[in-house]
C-alpha positions as CSV (number, residue, x, y, z in Angstrom):
1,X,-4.8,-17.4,-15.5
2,X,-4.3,-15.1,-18.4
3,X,-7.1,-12.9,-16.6
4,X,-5.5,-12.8,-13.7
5,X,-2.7,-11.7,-15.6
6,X,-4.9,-8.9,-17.1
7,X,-6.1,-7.9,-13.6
8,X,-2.4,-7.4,-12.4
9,X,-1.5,-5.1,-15.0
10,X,-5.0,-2.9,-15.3
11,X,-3.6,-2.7,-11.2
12,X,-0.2,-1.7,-11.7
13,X,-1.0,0.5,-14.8
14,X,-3.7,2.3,-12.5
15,X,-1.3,2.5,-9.6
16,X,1.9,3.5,-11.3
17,X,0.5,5.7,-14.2
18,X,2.0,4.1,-17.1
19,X,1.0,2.0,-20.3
20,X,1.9,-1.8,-19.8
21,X,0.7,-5.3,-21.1
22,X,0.7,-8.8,-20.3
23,X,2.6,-11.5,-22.5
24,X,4.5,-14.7,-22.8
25,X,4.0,-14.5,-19.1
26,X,5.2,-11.7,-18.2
27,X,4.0,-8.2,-17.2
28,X,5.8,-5.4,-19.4
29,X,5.0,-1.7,-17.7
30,X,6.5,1.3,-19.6
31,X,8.7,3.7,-17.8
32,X,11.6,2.5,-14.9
33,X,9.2,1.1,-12.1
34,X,10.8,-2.0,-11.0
35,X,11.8,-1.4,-7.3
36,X,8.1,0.3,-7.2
37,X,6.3,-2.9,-8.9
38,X,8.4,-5.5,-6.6
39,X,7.6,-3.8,-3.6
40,X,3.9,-3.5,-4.3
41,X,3.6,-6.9,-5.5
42,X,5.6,-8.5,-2.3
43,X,2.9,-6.5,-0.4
44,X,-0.3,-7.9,-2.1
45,X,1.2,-11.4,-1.4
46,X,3.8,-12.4,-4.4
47,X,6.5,-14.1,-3.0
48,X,9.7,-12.0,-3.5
49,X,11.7,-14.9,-5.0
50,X,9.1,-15.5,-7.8
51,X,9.6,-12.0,-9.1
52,X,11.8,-11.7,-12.3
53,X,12.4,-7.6,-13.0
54,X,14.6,-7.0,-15.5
């Protein structure tokens, strides 16, 4: 799971140009993305209400 994890982020760092890591659980991306990063994720299949941005 934890490279799953890694996977997500390498995407979202790629796609959103920004540093970020995975941790505790969590994805943390540098820089305000989080109506970005929800949409994208709802699109590759995340359900919406499993989603915690913060």
């Amino acid at each position: 799971k934890q490279s799953d994890m890694q996977k997500i982020v390498k995407e979202l760092k790629s796609t959103f140009a920004c540093g970020g890591t995975a941790k505790d659980g969590f994805i943390m991306l540098q820089g305000d993305h989080r109506d970005d990063v929800r949409d994208y994720l709802v699109k590759k299949g995340f359900n919406d209400a499993a989603i915690e941005v913060q």
